[in-house]
N, C-alpha and C positions, 0 to 999 in steps of 0.2 A: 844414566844418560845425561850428557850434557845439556845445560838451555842452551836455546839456540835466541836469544832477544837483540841480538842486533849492536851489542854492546861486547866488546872483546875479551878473552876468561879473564883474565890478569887483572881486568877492571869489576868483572863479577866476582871474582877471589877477593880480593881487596874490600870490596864495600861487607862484604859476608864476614868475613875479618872482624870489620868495625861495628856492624849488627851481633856478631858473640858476644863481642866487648861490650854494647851495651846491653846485651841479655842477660850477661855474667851482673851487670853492674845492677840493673833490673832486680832481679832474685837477691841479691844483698839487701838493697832498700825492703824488698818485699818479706823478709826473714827478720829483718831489724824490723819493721813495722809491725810485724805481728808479735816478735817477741815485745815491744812495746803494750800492745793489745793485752798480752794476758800477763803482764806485773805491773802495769800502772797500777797505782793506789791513789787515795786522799781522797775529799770532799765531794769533787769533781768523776770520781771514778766512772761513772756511768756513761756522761759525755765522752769522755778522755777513749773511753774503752772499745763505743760504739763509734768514735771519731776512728781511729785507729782500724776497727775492721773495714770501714769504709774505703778506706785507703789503702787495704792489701786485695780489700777484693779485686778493687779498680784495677793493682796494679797486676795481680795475677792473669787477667785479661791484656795487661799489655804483652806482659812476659809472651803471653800463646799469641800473639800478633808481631812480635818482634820475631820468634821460632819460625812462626812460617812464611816471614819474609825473607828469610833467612833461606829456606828450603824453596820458596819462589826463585829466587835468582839462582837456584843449581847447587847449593852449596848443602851438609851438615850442619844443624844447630847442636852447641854443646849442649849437653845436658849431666853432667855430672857437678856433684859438690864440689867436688877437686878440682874438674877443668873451670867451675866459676869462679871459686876464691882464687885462681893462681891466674886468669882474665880480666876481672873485677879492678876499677880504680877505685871503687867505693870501700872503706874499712867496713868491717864487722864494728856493732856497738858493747861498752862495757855497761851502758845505763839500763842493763836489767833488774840491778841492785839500787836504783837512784828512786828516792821519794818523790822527784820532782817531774812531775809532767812536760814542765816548759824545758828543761833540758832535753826530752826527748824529743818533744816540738821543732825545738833548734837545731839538733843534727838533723832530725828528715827535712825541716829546709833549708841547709847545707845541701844537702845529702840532694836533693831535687834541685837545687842551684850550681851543681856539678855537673849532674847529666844534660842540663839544660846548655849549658856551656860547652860540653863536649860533643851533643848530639848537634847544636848549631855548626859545628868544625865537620863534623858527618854530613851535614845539608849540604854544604860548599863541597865535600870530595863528590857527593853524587852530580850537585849541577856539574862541577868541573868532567865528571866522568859523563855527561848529556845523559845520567839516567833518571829521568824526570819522574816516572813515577817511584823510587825508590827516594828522592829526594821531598816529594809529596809524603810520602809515608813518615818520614822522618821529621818534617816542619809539625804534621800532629801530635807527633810526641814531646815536639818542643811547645809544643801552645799545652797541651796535659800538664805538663810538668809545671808549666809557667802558673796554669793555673794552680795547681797543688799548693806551689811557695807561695802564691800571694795568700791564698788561706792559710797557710802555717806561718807568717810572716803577721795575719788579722791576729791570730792567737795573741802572740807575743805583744803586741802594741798596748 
């Protein structure tokens, strides 16, 4: 059954569109983050380690809040590996193999300073589309995210 919210399909298709895209892009960060979790090494490991779960669990909570915004405005959330690597802007990481903690640090905040940039261009289609609370939904993802990079950003300094 279609929603019926007062906002027209084409503009409900569209935004649900850009919520896969960044669900897809969500589950990348959250797979890189946790394959980070369990091969970090060094001195540091235990920080590094429980830093890192922190941060998938968080994000795994978003991923199920971005899905059922997705399924709010009338739409399918993808849920395959396949349909997310091939929606995803975010790469896969090769630093499974890297000694160094602070290289992993750096890509998830790349990696969080991407979606943050792309979810704000998300805000603008929903105000443009007058869907205010899809547009709410999405400025908290940009204030999460915002927050993630400046702590991954404290790392590095």
């Amino acid at each position: 059954m279609k929603a019926d919210l007062g906002t027209p399909q084409n503009r409900l298709q569209e935004m649900a569109t850009r919520l896969n895209v960044l669900l897809a892009d969500e589950h990348v960060l959250y797979v890189k983050t946790r394959n980070f979790h369990w091969n970090v090494t060094g001195k540091s490991f235990f920080e590094y380690h429980e830093f890192f779960e922190q941060l998938y669990t968080e994000l795994a909570e978003k991923i199920d809040e971005i899905a059922e915004e997705v399924r709010t405005l009338g739409h399918f959330s993808v849920g395959s590996m396949k349909d997310f690597l091939e929606l995803a802007r975010l790469l896969e990481s090769k630093q499974h193999t890297s000694k160094d903690p602070l290289k992993m640090i750096e890509e998830l905040k790349d990696d969080h300073e991407t979606i943050i940039k792309q979810s704000k261009q998300d805000v603008a289609k929903a105000e443009e589309f007058d869907m205010a609370t899809t547009a709410d939904f999405l400025v908290d993802i940009v204030r999460y995210h915002e927050k993630r990079a400046w702590m991954l950003r404290a790392y590095l300094e």
